[in-house]
Biopython code that builds the backbone (N, CA, C, O; Angstrom):
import numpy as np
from Bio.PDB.StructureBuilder import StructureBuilder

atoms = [
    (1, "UNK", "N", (0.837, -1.177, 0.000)),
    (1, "UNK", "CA", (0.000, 0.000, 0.000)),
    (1, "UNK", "C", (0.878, 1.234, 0.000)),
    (1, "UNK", "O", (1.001, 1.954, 0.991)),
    (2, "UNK", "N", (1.294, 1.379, -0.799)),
    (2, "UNK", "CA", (2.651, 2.454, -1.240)),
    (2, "UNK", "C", (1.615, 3.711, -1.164)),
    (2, "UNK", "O", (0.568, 3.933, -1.771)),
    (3, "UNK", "N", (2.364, 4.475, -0.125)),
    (3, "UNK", "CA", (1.776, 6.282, -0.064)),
    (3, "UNK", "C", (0.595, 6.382, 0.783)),
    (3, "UNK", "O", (-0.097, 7.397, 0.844)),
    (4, "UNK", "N", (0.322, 5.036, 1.603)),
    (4, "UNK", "CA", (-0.689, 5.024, 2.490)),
    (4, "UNK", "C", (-0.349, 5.905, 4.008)),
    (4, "UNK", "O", (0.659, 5.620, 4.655)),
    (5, "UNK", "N", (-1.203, 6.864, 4.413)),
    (5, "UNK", "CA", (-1.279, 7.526, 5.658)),
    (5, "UNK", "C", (-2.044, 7.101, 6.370)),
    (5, "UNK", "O", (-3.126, 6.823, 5.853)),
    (6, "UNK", "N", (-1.878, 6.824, 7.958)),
    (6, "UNK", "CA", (-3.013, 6.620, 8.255)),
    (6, "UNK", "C", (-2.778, 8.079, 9.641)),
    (6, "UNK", "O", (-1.794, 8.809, 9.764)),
    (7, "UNK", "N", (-3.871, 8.075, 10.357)),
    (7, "UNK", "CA", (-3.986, 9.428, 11.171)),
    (7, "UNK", "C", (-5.052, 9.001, 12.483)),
    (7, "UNK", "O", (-5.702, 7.967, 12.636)),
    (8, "UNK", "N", (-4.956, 10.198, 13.332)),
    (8, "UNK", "CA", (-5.766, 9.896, 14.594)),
    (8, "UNK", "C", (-6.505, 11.473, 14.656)),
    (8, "UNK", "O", (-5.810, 12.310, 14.079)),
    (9, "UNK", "N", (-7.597, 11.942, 15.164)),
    (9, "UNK", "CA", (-7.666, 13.115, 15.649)),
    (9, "UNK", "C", (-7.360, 12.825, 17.201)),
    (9, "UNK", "O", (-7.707, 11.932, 17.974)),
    (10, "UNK", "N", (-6.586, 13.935, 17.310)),
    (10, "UNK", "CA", (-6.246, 13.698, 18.930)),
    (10, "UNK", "C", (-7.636, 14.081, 19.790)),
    (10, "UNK", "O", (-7.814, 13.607, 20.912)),
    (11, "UNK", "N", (-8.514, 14.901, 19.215)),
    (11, "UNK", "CA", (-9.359, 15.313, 20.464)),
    (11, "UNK", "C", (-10.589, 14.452, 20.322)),
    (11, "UNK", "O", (-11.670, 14.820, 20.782)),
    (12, "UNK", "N", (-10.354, 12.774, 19.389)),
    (12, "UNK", "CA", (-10.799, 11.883, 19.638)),
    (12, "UNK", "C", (-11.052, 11.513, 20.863)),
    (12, "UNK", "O", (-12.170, 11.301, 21.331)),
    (13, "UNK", "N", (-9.726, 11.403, 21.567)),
    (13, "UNK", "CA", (-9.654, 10.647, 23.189)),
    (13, "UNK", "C", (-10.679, 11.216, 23.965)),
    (13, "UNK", "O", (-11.521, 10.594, 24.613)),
    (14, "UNK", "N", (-10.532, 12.723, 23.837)),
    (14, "UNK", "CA", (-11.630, 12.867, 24.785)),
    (14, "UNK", "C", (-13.070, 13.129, 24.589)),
    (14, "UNK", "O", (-13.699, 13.730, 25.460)),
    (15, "UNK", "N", (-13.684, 12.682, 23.407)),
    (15, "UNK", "CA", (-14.950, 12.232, 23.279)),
    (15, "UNK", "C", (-15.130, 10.850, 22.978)),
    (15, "UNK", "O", (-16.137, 10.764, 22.274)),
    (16, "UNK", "N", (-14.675, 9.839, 23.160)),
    (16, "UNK", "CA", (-15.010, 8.672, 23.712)),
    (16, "UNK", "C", (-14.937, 8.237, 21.883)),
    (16, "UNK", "O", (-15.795, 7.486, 21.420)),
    (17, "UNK", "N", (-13.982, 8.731, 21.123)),
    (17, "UNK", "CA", (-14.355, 7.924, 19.581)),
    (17, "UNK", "C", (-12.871, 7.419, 20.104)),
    (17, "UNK", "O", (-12.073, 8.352, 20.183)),
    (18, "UNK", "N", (-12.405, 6.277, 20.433)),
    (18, "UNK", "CA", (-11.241, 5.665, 20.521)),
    (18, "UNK", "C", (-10.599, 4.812, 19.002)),
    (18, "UNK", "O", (-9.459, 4.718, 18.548)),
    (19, "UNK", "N", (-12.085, 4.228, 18.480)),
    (19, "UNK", "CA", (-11.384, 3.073, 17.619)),
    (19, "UNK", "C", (-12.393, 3.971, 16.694)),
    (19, "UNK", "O", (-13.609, 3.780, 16.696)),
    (20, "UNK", "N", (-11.664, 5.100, 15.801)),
    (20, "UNK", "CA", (-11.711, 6.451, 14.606)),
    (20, "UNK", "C", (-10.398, 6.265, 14.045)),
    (20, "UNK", "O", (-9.347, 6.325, 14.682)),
    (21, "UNK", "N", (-10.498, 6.083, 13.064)),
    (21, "UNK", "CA", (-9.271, 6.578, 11.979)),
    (21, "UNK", "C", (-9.312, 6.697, 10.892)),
    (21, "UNK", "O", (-10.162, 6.239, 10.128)),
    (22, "UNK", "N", (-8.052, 7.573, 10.556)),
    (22, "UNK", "CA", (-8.596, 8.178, 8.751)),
    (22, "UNK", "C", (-7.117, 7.731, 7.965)),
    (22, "UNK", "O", (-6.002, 7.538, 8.450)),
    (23, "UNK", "N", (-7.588, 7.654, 6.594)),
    (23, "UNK", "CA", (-6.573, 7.641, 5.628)),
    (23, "UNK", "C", (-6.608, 7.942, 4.522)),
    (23, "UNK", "O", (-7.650, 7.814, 3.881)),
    (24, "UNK", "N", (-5.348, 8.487, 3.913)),
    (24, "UNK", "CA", (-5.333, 8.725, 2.575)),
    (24, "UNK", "C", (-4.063, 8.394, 1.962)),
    (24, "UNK", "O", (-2.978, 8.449, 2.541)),
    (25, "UNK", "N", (-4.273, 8.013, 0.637)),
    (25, "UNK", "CA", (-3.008, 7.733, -0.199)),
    (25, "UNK", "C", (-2.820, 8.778, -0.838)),
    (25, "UNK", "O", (-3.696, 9.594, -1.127)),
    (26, "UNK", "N", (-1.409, 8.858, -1.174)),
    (26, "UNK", "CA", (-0.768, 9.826, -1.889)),
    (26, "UNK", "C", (-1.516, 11.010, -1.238)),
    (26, "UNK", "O", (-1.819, 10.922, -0.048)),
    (27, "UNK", "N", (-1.887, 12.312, -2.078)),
    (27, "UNK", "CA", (-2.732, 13.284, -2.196)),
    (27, "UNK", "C", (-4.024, 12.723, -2.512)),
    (27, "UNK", "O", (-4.362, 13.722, -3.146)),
    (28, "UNK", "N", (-5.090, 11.928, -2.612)),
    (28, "UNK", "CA", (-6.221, 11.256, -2.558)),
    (28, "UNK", "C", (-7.357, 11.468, -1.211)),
    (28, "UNK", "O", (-7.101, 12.051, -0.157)),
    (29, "UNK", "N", (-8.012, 11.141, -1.402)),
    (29, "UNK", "CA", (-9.449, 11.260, -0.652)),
    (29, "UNK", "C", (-9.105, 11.236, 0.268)),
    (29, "UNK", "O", (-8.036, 10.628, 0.231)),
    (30, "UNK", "N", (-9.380, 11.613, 1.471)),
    (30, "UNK", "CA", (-9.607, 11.459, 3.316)),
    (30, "UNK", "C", (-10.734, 10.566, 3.396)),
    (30, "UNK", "O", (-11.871, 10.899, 3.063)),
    (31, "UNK", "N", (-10.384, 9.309, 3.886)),
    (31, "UNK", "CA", (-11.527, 8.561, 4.198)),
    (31, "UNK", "C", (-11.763, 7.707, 6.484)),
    (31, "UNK", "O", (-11.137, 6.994, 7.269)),
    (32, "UNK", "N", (-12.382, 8.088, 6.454)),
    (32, "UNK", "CA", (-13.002, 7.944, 8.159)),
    (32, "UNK", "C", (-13.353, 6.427, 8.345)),
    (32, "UNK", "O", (-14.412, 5.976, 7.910)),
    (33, "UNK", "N", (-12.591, 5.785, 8.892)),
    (33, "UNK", "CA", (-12.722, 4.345, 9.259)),
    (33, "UNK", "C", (-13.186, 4.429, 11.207)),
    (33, "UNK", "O", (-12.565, 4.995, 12.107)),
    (34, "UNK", "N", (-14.461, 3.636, 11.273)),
    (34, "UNK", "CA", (-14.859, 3.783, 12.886)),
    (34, "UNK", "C", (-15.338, 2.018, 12.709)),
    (34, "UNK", "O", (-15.680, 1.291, 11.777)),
    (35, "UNK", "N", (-15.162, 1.903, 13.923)),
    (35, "UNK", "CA", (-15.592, 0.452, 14.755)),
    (35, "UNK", "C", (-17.404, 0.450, 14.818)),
    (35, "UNK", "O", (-17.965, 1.197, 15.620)),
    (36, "UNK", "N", (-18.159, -0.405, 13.952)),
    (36, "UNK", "CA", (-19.457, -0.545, 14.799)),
    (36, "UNK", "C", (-19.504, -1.927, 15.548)),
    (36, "UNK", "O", (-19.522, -3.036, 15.015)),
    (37, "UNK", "N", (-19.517, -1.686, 16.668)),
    (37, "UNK", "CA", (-20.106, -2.894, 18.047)),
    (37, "UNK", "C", (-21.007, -3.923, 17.462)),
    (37, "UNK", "O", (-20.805, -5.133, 17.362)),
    (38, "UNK", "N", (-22.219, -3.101, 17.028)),
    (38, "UNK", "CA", (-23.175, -4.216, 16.527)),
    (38, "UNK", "C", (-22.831, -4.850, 15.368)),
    (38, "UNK", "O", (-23.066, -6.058, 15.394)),
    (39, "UNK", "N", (-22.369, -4.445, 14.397)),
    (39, "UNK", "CA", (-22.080, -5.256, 12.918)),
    (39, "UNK", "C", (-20.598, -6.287, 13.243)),
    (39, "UNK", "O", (-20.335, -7.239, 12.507)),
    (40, "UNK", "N", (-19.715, -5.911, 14.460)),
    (40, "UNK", "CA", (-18.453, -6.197, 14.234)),
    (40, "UNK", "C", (-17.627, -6.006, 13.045)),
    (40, "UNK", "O", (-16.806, -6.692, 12.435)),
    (41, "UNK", "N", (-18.148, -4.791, 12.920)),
    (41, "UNK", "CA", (-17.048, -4.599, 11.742)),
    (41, "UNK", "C", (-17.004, -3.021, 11.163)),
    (41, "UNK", "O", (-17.949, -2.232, 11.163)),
    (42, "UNK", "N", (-15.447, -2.749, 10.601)),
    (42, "UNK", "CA", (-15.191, -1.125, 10.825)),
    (42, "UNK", "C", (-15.851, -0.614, 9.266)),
    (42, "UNK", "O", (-15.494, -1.056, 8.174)),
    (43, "UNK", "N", (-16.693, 0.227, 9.465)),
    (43, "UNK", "CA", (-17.140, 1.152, 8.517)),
    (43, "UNK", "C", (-16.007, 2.211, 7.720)),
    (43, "UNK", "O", (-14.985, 2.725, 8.176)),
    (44, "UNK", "N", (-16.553, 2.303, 6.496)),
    (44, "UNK", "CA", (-15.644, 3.438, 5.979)),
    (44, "UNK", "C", (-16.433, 4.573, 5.386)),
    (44, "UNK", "O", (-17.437, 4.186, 4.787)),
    (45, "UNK", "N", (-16.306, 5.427, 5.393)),
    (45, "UNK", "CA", (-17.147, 6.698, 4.896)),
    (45, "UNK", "C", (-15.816, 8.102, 4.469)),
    (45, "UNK", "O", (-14.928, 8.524, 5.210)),
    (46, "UNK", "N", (-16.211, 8.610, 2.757)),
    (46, "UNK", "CA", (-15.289, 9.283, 2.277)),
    (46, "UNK", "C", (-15.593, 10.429, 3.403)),
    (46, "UNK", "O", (-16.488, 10.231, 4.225)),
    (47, "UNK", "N", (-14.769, 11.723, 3.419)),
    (47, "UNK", "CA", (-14.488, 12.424, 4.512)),
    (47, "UNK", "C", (-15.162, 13.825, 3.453)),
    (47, "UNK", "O", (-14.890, 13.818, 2.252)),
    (48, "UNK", "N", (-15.905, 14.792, 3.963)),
    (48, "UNK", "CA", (-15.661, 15.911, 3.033)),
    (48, "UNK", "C", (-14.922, 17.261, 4.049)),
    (48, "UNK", "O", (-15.425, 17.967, 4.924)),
    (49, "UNK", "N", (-13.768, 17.221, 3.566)),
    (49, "UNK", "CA", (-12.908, 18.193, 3.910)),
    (49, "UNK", "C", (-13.201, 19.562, 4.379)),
    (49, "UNK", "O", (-12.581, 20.211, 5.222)),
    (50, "UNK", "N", (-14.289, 19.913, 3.669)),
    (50, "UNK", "CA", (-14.569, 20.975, 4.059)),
    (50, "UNK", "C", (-15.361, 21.504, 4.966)),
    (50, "UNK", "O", (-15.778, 22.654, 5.096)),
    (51, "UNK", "N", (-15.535, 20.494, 5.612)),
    (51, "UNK", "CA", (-16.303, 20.849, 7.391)),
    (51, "UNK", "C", (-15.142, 20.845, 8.209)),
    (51, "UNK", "O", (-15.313, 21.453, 9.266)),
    (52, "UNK", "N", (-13.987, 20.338, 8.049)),
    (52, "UNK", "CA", (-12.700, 20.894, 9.164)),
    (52, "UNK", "C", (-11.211, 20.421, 8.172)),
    (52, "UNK", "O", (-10.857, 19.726, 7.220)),
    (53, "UNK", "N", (-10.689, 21.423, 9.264)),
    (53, "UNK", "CA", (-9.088, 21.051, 8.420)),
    (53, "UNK", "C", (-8.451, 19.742, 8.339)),
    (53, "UNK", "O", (-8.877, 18.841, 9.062)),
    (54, "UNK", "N", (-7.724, 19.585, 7.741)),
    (54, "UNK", "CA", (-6.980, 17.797, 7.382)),
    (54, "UNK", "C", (-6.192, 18.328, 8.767)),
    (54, "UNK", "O", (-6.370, 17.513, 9.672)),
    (55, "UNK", "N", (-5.504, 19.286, 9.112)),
    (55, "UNK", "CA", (-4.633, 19.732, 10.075)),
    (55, "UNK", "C", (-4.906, 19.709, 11.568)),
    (55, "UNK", "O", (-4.234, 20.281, 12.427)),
    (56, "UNK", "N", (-6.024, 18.942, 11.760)),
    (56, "UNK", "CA", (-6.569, 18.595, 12.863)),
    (56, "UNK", "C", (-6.291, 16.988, 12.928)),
    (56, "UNK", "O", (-6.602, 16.381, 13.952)),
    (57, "UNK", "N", (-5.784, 16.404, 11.978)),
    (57, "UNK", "CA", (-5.179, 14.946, 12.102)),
    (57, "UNK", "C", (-3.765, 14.980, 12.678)),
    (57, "UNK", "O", (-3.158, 16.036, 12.858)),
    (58, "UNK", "N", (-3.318, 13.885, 12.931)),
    (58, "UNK", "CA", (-2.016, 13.333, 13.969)),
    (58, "UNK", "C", (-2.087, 12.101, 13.164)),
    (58, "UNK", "O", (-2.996, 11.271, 13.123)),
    (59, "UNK", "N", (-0.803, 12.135, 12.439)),
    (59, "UNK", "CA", (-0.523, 10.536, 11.768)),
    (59, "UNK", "C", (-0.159, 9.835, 13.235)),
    (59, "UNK", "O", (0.318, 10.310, 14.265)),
    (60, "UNK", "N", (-0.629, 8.383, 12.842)),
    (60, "UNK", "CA", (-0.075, 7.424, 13.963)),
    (60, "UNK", "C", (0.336, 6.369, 13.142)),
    (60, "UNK", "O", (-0.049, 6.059, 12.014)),
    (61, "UNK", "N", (1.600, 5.606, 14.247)),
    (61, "UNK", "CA", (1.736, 4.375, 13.714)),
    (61, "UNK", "C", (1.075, 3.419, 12.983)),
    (61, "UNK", "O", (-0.082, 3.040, 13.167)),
    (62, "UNK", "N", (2.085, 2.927, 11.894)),
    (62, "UNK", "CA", (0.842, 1.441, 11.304)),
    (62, "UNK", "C", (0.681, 0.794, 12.444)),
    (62, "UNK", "O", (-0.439, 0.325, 12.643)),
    (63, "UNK", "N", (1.974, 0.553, 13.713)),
    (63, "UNK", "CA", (1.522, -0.747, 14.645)),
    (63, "UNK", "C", (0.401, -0.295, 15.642)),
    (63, "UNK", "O", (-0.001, -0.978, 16.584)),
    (64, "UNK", "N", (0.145, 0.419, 15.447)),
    (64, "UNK", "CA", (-1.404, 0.876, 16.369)),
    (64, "UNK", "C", (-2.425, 0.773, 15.768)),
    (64, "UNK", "O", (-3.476, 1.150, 16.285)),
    (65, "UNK", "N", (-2.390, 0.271, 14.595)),
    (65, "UNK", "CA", (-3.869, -0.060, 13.525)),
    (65, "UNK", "C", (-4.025, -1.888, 13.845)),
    (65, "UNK", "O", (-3.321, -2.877, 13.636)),
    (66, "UNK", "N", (-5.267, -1.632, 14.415)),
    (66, "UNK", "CA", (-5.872, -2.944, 14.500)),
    (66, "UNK", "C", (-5.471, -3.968, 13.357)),
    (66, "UNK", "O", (-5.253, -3.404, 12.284)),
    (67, "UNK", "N", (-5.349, -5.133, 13.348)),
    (67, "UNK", "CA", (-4.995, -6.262, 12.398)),
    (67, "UNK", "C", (-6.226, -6.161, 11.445)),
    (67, "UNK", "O", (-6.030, -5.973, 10.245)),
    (68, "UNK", "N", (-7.593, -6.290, 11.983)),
    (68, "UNK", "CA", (-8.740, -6.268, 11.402)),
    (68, "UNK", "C", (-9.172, -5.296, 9.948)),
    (68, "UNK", "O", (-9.770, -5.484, 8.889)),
    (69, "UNK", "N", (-8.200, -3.755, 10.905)),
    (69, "UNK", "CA", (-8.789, -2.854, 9.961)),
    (69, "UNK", "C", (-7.146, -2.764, 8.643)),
    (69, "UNK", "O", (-7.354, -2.215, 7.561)),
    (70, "UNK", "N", (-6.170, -3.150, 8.844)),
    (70, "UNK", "CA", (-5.564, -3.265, 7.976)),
    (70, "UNK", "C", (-5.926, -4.243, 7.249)),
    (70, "UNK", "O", (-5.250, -4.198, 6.221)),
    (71, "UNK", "N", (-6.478, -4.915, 7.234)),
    (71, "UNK", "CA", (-7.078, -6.286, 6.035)),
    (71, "UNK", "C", (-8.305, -5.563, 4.863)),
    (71, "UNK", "O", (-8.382, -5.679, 3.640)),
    (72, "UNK", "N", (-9.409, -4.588, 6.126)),
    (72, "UNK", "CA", (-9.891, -4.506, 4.870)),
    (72, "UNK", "C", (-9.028, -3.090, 4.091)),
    (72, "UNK", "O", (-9.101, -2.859, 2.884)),
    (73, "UNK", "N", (-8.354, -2.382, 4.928)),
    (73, "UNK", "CA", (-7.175, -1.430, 4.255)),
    (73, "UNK", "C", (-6.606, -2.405, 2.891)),
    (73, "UNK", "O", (-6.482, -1.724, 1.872)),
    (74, "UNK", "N", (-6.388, -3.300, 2.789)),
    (74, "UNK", "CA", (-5.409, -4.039, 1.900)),
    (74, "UNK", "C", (-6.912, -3.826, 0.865)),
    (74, "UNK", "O", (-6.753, -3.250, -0.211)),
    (75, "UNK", "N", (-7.831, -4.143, 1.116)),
    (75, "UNK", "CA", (-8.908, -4.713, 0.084)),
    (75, "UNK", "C", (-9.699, -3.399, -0.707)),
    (75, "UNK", "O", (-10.110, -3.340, -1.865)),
    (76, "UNK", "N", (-9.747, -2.315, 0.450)),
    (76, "UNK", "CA", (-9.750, -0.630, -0.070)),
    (76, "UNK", "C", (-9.289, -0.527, -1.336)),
    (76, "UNK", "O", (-9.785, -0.610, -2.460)),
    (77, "UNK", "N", (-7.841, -0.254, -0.719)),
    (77, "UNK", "CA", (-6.872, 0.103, -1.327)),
    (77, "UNK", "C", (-6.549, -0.739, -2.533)),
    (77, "UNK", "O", (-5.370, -1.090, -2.481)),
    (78, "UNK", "N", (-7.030, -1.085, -3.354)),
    (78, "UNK", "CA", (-6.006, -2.544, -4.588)),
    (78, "UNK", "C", (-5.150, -1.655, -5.288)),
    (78, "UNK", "O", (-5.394, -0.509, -5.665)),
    (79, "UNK", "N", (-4.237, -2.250, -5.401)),
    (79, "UNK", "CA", (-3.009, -1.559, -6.291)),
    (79, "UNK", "C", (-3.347, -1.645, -7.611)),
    (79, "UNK", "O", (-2.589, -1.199, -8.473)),
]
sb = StructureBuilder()
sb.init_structure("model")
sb.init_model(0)
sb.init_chain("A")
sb.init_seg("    ")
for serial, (resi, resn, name, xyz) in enumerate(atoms, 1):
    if name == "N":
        sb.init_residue(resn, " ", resi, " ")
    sb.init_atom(name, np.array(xyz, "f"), 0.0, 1.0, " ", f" {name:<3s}", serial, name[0])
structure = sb.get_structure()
């Protein structure tokens, strides 16, 4: 997944969105990956930028991305 970002909003933590994250390749879309409880399984929804800045993201480690949500990351993303 060459040019993949992934990101956190920090002021996630303190509204209780813990398992939120976004990504984009290269210069490409902002897309919002969240955990639903009931489906077991992480949703993706494109992001529209223009309700807040990209500059409110905090890249984080790949090793802090769930195993789960990098799989369907692999299946997103096809090269």
């Amino acid at each position: 997944m060459n040019g993949l970002r992934m990101f956190i909003r920090p002021d996630n933590k303190t509204s209780g969105e813990n398992n939120v994250f976004y990504s984009q390749r290269s210069h490409g879309p902002i897309y919002r990956w969240h955990y639903e409880n009931h489906v077991a399984k992480w949703q993706v929804a494109r992001v529209d930028i223009s309700d807040w800045s990209s500059q409110e993201l905090c890249i984080t480690p790949w090793q802090s991305i769930p195993h789960e949500l990098k799989t369907q990351l692999s299946n997103h993303y096809v090269e």
